[in-house]
C-alpha positions as MATLAB code, in Angstrom:
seq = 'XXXXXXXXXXXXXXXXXXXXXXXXXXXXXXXXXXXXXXXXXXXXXXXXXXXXXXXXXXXXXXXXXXXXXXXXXXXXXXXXXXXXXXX';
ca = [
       0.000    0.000    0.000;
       1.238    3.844   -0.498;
       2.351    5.190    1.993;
       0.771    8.454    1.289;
      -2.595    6.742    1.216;
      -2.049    4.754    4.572;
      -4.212    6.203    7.273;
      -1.991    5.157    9.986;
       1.457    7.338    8.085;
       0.780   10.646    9.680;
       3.534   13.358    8.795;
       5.617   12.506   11.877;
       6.262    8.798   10.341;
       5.994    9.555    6.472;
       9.813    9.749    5.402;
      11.055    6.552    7.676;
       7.906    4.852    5.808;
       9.700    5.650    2.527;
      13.127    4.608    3.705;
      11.939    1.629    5.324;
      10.023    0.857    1.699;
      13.069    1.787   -0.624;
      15.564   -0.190    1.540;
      13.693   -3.076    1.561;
      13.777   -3.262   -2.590;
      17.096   -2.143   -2.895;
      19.924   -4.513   -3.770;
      23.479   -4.470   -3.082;
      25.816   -7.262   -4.903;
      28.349   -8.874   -3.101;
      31.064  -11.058   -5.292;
      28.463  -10.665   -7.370;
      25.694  -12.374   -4.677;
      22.553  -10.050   -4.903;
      21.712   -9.066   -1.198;
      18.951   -7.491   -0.024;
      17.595   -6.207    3.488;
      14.881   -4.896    5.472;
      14.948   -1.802    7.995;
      13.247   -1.017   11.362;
      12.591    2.189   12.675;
      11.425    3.869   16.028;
      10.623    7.387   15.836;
      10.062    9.963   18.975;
       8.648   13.584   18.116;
       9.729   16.525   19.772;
       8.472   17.754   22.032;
       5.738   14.637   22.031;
       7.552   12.526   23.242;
      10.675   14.568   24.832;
      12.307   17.145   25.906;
      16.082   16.225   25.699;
      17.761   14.230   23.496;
      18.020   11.776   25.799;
      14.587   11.506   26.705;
      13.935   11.340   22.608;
      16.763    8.825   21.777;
      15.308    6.820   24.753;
      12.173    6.798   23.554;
      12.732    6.184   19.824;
      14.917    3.252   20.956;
      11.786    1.888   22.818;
       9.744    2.207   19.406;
      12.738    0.547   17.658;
      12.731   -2.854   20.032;
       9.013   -2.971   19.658;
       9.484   -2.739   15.551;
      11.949   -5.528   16.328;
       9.929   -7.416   18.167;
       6.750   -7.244   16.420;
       8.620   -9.126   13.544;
      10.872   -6.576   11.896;
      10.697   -4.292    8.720;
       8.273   -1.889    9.791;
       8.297    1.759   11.170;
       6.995    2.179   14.844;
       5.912    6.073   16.467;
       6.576    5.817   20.034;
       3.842    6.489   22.166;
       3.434    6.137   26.088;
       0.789    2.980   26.054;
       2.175    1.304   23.051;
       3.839    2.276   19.663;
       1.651    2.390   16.582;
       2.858   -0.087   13.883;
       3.147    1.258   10.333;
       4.329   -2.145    8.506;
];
């Protein structure tokens, strides 16, 4: 699906969205092995989410494990309760 069509891609989540879709269909040879990859994001807002960049990085690495967890390749915003998934 589009991103820009997606009702759960709000502005704050739009350009990882896009990253996390080009990555996944780019490929990268390797001794001439075709490779290919998949990304995870966690994104924190300021000042939604923080303050500091502390408080953000901490935050946006708490959206990040949950993307990880949750089985990978996908964008997650952090929020307090739990992250939204966008993949």
């Amino acid at each position: 699906m589009n991103p820009t069509t997606r009702p759960d891609v709000t502005p704050d989540t739009k350009t990882p969205e896009q990253w996390r879709a080009d990555f996944a269909v780019a490929t990268v040879l390797f001794d001439s092995l075709p490779l290919q990859a998949t990304l995870s994001v966690g994104v924190a807002n300021y000042p939604y989410h923080g303050n500091s960049p502390e408080e953000l990085i901490r935050c946006a690495d708490q959206a990040l494990y949950r993307a990880k967890s949750e089985g990978r390749n996908r964008v997650v915003l952090f929020a307090a309760e739990s992250p939204a998934v966008l993949a």
